[in-house]
C-alpha positions as YAML, in Angstrom:
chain: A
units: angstrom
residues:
- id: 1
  name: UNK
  ca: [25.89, -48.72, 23.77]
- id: 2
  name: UNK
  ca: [22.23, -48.89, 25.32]
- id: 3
  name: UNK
  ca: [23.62, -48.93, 28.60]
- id: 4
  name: UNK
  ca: [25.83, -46.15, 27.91]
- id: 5
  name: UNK
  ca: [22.99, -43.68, 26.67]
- id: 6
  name: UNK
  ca: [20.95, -45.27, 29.95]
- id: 7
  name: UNK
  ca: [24.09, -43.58, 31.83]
- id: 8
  name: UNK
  ca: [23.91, -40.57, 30.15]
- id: 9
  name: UNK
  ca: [20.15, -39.84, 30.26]
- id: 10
  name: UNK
  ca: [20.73, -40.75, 34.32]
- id: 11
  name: UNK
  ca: [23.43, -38.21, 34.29]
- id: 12
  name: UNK
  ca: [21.34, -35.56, 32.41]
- id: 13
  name: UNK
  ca: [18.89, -35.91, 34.74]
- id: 14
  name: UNK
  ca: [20.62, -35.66, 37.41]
- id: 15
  name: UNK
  ca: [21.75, -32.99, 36.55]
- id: 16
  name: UNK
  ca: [18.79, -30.83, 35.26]
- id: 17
  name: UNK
  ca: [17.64, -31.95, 39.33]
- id: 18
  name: UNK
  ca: [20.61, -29.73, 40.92]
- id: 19
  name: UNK
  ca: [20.42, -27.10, 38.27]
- id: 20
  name: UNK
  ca: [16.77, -26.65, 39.53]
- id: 21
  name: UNK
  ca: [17.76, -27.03, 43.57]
- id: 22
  name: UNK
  ca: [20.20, -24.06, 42.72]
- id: 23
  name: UNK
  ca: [17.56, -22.01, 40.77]
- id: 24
  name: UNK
  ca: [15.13, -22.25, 43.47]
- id: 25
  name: UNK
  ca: [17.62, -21.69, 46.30]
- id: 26
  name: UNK
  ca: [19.49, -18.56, 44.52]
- id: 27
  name: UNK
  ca: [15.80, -16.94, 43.75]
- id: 28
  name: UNK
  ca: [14.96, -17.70, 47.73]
- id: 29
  name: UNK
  ca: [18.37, -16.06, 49.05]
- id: 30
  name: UNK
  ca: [17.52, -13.45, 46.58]
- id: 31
  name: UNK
  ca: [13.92, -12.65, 48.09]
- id: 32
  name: UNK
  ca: [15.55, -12.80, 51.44]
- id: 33
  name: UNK
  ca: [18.22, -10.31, 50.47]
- id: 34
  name: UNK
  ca: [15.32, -8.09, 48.84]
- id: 35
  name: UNK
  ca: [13.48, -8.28, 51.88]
- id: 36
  name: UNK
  ca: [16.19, -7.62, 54.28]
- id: 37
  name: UNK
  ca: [17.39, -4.44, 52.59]
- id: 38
  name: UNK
  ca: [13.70, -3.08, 52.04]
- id: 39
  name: UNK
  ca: [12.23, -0.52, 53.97]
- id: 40
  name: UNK
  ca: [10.35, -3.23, 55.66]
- id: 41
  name: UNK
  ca: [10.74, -3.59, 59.19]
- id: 42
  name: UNK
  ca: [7.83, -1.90, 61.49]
- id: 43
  name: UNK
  ca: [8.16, 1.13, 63.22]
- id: 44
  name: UNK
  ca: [7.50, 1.04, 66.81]
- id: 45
  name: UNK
  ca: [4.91, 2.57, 68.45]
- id: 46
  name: UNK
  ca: [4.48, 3.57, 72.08]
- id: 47
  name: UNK
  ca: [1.71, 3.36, 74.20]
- id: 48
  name: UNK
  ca: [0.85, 7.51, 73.33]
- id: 49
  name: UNK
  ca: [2.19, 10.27, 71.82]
- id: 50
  name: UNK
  ca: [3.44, 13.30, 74.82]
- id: 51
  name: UNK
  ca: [5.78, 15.23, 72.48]
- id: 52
  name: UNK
  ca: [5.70, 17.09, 69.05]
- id: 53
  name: UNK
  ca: [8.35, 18.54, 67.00]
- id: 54
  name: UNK
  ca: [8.35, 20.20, 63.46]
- id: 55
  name: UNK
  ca: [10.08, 18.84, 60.18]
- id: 56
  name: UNK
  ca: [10.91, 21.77, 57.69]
- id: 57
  name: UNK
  ca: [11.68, 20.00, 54.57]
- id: 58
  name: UNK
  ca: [13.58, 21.92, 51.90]
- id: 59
  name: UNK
  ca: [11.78, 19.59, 49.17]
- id: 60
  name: UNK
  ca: [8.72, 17.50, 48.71]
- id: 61
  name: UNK
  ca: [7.66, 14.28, 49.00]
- id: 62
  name: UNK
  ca: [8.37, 13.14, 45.31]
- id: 63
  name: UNK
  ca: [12.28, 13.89, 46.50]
- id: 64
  name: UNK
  ca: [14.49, 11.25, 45.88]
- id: 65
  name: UNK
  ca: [15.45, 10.51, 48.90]
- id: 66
  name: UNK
  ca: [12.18, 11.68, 50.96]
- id: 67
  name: UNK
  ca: [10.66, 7.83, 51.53]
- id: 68
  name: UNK
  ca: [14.08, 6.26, 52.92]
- id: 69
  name: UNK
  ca: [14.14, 10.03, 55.40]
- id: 70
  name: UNK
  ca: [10.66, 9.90, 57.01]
- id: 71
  name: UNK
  ca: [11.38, 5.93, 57.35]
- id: 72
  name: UNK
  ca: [14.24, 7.13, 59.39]
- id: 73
  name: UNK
  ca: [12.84, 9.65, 61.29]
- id: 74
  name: UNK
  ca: [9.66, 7.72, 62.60]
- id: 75
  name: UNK
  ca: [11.76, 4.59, 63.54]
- id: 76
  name: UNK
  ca: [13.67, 6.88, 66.33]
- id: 77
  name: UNK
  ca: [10.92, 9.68, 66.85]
- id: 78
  name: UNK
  ca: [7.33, 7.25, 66.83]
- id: 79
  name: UNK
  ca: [9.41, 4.58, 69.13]
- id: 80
  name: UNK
  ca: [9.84, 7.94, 72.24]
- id: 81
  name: UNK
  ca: [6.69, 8.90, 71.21]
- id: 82
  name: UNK
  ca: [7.53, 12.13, 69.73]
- id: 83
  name: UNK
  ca: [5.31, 12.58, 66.36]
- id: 84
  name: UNK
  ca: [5.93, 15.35, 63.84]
- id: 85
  name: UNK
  ca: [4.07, 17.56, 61.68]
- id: 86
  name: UNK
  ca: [5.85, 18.96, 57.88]
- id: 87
  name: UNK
  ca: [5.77, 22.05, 56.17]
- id: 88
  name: UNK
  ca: [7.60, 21.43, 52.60]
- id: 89
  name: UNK
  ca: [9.32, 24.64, 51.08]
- id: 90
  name: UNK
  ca: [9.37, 22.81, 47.45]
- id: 91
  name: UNK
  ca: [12.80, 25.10, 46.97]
- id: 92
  name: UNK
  ca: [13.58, 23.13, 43.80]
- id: 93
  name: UNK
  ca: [10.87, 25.33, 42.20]
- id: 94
  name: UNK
  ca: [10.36, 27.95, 44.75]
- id: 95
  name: UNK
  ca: [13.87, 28.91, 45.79]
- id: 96
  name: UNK
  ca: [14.31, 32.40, 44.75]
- id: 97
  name: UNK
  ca: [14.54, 34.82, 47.20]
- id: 98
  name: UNK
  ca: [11.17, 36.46, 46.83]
- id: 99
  name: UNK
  ca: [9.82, 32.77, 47.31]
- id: 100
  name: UNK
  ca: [11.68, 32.59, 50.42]
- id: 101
  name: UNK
  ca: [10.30, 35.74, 51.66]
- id: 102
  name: UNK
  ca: [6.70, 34.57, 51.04]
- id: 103
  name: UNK
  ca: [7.86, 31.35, 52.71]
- id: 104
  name: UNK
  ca: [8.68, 33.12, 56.26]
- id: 105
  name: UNK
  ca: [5.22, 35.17, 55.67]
- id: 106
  name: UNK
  ca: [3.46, 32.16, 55.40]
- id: 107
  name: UNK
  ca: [5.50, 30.30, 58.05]
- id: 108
  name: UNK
  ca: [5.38, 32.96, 60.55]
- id: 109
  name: UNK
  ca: [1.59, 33.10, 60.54]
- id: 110
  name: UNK
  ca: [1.43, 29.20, 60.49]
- id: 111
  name: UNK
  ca: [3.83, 29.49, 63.58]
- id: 112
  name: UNK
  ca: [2.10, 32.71, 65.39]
- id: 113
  name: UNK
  ca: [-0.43, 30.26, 67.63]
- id: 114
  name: UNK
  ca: [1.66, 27.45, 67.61]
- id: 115
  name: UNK
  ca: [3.48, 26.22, 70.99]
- id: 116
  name: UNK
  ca: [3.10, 22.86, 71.04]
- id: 117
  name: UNK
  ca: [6.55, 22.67, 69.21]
- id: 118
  name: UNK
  ca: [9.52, 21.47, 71.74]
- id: 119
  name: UNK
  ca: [12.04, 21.31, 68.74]
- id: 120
  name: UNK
  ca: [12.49, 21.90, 65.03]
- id: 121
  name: UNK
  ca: [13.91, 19.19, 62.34]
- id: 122
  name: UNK
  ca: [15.68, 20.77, 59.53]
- id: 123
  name: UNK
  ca: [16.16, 18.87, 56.33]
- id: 124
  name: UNK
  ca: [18.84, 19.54, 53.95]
- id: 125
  name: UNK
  ca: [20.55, 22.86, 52.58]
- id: 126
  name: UNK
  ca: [17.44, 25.23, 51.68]
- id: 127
  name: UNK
  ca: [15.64, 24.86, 55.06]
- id: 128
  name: UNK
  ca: [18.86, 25.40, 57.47]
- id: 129
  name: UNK
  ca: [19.93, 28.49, 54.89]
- id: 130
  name: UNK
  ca: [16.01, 29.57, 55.98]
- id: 131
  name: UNK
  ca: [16.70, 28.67, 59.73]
- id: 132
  name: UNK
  ca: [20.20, 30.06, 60.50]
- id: 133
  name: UNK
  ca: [18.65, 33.37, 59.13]
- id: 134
  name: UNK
  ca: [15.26, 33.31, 60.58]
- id: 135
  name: UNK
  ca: [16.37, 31.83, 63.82]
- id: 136
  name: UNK
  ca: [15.70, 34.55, 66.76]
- id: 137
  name: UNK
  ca: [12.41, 34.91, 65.13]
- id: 138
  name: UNK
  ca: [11.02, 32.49, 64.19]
- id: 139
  name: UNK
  ca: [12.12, 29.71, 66.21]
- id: 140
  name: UNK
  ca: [13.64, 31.27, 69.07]
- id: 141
  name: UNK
  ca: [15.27, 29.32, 72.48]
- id: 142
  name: UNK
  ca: [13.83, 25.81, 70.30]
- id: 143
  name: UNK
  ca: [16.40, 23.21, 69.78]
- id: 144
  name: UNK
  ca: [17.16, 23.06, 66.14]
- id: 145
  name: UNK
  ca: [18.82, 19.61, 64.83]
- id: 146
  name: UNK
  ca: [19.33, 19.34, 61.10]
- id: 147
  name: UNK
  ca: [19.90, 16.59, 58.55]
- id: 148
  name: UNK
  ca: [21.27, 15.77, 55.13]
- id: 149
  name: UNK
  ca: [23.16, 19.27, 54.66]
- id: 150
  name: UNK
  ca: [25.76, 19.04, 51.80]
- id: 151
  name: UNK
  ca: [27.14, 22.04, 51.78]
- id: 152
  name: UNK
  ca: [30.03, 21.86, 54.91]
- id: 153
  name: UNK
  ca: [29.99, 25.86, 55.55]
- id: 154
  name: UNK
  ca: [26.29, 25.84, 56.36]
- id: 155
  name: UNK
  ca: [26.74, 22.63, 58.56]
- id: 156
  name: UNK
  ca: [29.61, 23.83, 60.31]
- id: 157
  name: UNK
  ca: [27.58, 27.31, 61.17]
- id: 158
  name: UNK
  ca: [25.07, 25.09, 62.12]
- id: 159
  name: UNK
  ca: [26.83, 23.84, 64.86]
- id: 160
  name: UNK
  ca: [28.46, 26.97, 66.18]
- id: 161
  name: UNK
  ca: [25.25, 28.17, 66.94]
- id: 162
  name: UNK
  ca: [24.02, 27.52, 70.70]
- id: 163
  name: UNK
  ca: [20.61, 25.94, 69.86]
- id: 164
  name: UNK
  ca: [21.60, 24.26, 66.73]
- id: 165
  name: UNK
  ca: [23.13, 21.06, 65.93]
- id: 166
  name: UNK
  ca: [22.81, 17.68, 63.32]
- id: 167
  name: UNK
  ca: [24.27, 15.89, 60.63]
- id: 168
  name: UNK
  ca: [26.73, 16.87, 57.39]
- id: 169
  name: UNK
  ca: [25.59, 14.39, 54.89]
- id: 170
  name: UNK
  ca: [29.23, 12.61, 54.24]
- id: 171
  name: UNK
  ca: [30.80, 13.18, 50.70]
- id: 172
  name: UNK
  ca: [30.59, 10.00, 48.40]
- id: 173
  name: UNK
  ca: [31.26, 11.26, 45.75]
- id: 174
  name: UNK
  ca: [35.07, 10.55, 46.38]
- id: 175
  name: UNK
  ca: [34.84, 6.89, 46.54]
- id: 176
  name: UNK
  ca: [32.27, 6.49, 43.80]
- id: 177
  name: UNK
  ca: [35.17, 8.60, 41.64]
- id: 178
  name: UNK
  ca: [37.89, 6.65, 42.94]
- id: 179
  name: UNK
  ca: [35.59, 2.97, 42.12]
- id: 180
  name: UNK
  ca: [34.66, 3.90, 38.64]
- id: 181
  name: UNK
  ca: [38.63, 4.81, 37.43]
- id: 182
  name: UNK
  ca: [39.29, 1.12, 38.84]
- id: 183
  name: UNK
  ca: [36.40, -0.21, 36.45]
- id: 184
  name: UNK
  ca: [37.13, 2.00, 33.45]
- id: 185
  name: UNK
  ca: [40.90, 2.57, 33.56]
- id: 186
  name: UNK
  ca: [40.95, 3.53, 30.00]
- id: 187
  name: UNK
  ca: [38.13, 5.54, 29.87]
- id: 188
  name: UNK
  ca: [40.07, 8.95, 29.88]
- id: 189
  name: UNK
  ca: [37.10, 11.30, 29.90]
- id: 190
  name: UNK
  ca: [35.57, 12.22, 32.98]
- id: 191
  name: UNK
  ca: [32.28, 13.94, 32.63]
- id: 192
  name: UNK
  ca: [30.13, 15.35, 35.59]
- id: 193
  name: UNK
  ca: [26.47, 16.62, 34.74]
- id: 194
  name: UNK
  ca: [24.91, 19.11, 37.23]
- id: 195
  name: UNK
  ca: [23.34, 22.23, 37.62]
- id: 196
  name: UNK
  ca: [23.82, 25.62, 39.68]
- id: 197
  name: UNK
  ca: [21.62, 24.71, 42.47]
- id: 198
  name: UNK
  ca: [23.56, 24.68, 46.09]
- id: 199
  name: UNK
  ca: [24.23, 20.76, 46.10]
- id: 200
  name: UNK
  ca: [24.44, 20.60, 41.96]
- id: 201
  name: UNK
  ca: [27.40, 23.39, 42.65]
- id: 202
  name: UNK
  ca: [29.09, 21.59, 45.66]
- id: 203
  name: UNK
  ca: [29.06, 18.28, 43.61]
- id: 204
  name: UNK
  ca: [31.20, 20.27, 40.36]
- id: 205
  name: UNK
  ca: [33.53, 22.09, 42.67]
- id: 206
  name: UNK
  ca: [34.30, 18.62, 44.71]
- id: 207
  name: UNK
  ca: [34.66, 17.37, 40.81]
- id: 208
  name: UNK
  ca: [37.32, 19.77, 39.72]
- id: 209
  name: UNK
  ca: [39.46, 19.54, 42.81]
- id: 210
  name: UNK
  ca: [39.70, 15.79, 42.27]
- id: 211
  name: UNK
  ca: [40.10, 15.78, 38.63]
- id: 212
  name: UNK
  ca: [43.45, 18.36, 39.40]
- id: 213
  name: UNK
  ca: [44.81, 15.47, 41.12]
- id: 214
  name: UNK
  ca: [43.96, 12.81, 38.41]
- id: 215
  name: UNK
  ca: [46.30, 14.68, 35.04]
- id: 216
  name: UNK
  ca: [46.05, 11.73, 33.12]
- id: 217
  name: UNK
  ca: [42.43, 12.12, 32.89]
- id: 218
  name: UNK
  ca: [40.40, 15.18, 30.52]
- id: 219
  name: UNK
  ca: [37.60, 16.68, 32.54]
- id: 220
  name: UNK
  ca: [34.42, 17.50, 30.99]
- id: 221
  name: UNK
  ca: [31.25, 19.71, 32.62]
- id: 222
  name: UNK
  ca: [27.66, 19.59, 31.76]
- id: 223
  name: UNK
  ca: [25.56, 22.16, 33.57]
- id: 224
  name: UNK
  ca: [21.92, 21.32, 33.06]
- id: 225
  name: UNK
  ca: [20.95, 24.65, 34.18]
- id: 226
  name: UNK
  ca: [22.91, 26.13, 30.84]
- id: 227
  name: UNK
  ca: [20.44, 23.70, 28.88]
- id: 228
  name: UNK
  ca: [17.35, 23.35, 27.34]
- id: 229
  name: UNK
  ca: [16.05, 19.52, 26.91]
- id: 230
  name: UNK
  ca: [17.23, 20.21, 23.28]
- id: 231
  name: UNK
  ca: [20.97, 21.19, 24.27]
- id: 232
  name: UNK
  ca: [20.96, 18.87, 26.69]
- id: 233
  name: UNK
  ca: [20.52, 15.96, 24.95]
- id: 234
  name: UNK
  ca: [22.69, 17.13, 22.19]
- id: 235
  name: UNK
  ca: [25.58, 17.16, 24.68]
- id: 236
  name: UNK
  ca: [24.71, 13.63, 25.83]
- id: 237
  name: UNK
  ca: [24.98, 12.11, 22.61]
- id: 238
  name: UNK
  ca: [28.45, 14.01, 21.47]
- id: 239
  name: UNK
  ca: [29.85, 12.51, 24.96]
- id: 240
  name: UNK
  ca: [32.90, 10.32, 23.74]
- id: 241
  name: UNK
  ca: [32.56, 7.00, 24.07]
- id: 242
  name: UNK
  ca: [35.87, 6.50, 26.22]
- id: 243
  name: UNK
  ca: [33.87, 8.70, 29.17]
- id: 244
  name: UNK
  ca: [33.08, 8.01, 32.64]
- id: 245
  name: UNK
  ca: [29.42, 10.43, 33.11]
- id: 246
  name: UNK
  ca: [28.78, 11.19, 37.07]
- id: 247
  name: UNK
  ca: [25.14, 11.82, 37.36]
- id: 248
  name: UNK
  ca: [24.96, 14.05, 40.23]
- id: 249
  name: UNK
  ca: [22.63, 17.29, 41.17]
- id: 250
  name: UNK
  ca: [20.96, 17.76, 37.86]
- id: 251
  name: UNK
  ca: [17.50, 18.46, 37.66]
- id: 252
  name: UNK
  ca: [16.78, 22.07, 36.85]
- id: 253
  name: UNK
  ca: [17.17, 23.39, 32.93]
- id: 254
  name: UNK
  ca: [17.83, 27.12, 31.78]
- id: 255
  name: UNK
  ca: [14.43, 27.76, 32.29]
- id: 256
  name: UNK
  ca: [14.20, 26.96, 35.49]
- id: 257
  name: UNK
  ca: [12.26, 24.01, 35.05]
- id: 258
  name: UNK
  ca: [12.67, 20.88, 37.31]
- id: 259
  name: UNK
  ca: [13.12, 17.41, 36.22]
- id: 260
  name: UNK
  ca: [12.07, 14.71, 38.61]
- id: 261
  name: UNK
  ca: [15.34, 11.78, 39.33]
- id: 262
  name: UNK
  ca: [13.54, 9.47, 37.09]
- id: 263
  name: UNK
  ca: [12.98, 11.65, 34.20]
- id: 264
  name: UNK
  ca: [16.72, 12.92, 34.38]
- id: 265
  name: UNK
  ca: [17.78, 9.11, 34.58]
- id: 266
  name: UNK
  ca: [15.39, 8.34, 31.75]
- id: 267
  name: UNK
  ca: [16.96, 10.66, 29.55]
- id: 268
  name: UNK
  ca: [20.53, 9.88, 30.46]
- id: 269
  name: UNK
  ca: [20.09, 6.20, 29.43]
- id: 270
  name: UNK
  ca: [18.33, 7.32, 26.26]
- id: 271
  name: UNK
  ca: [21.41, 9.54, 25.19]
- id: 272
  name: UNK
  ca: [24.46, 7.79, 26.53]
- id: 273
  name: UNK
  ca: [26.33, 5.04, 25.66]
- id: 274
  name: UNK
  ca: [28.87, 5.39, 28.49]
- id: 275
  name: UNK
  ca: [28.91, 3.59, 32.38]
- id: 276
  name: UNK
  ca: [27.07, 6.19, 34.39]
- id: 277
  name: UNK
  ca: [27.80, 6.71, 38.63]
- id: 278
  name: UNK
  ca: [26.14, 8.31, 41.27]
- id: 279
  name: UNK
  ca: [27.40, 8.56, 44.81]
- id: 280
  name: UNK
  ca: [23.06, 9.33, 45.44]
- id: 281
  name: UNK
  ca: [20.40, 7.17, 46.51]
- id: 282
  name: UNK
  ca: [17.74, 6.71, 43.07]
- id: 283
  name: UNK
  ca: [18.76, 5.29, 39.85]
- id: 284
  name: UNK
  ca: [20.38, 2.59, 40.31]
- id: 285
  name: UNK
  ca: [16.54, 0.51, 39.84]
- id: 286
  name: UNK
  ca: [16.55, 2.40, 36.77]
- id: 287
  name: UNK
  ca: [19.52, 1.19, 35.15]
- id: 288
  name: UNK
  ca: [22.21, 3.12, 36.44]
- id: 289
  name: UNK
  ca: [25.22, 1.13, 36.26]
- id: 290
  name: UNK
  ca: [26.00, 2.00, 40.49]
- id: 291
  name: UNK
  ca: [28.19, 3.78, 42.81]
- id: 292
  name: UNK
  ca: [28.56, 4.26, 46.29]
- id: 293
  name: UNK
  ca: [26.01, 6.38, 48.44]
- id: 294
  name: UNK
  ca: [24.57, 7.47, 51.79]
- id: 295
  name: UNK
  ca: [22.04, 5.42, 53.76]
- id: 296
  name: UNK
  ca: [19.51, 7.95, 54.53]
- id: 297
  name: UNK
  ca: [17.28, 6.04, 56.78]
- id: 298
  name: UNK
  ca: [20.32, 5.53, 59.41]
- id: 299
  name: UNK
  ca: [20.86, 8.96, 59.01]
- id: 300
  name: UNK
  ca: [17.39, 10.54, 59.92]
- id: 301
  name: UNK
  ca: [17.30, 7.94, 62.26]
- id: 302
  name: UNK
  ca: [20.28, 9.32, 64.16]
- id: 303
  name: UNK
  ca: [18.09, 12.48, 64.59]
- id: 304
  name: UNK
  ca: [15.61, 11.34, 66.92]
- id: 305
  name: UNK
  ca: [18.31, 9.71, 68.89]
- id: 306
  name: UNK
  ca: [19.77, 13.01, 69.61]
- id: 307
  name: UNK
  ca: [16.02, 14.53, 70.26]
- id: 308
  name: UNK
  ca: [15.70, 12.00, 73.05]
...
């Protein structure tokens, strides 16, 4: 009997010995994968800078997807020694059209003693909308190359236009759709929240032309822009609990107010009780349960490939 528990204690100990090895080595391939996947490897430099373009942004630099962009654009642009300088439009709050007319005021001024400039970056919707109209005078016989444009139409005038080309930011939303019905195949509610901004409308009308091919299924449609926080929230919690939510573009209220990708997410896991996708980069950290998105620093960095 003594020499059995002796055994056993051995054993034990053994095996509290591997348990640790595989502890140590999961949280060190776990680091590495962290690491890897970060934003983390240096940008080149070259030995000066003969070259200077100009990034029109349609956002700000609290945008979601802003860090992983100018990450991009400096690992193509910095390593041919082209360096950039950025006016923001902050459309999410200024987008009207009397704030794009004081826009082009204050750009053409900005622009009036300017010609350094050997090309202009364009980044997403707002800011090529703004460029394909202001083109002949305010940029004209410049190269124009744009980037993370979701709205096909735009991107496809885009690159009719002689001076103009870029990138369509690819649709995810169909494979993010497509993962979560494998998941949740009895979940029979499908419910997209967005708003009536440009991408918040392209994400619904993508929505509805899927959902007419999935019958089985009852669409449902939350338009943030409809809402107050009050409303909003109210519609969250009466989402039945056999629902699939996509988060998509949903930031602005009926007031026009903004929300910020980690308030919205914030309030969407305070509400729901339901798996939540988005086929966007941001809130997954947060608790989103996942989907299937863009890499927006290979795609920026594709931009200063073409510059060169």
């Amino acid at each position: 009997m003594v020499n059995s528990k002796r055994k056993f204690i051995k054993i034990r100990n053994v095996l509290m010995v591997v348990s640790l090895l595989i502890i140590l080595l999961a949280i060190a391939l776990l680091t590495q994968f962290v690491v890897s996947n970060g934003n983390s490897e240096p940008v080149e430099l070259p030995e000066e800078f003969s070259h200077k373009v100009l990034l029109i942004n349609s956002y700000t630099p609290l945008y979601y997807s802003h860090e992983s962009q100018k990450h991009g654009l400096e690992k193509s642009l910095y390593s041919h020694g082209i360096e950039y300088d950025v006016i923001y439009m902050d459309a999410k709050f200024y987008g009207s059209d009397k704030d794009l007319e004081e826009f082009y005021d204050f750009l053409k001024v900005r622009l009036e003693n300017r010609t350094d400039y050997e090309a202009i970056l364009i980044g997403d919707d707002v800011a090529l909308q703004f460029a394909l109209e202001y083109q002949d005078e305010l940029f004209k016989d410049l190269p124009i190359i744009f980037f993370g444009i979701n709205d096909r139409v735009f991107a496809e005038r885009g690159v009719q236009n002689q001076n103009m080309t870029g990138f369509y930011e690819k649709e995810y939303f169909t494979p993010t759709f497509q993962l979560a019905l494998k998941l949740f195949p009895n979940n029979k509610n499908l419910v997209i929240l967005h708003d009536d901004s440009q991408p918040g409308w392209s994400d619904y009308l993508l929505f509805r032309d899927i959902c007419k091919k999935t019958p089985d299924y009852n669409s449902i449609e939350i338009d943030t822009s409809k809402l107050s926080y009050e409303e909003l929230v109210n519609e969250l919690e009466n989402i039945p609990q056999d629902s699939i939510l996509f988060y998509m573009s949903s930031y602005i209220d009926k007031y026009g107010n903004v929300e910020s990708v980690k308030a919205r997410t914030n309030t969407l896991l305070s509400h729901t009780k339901v798996p939540i996708f988005r086929p966007y980069e941001g809130g997954a950290e947060d608790g989103i349960l996942g989907g299937i998105y863009m890499n927006f620093e290979a795609h920026c960095q594709m931009v200063g490939e073409v510059l060169y």
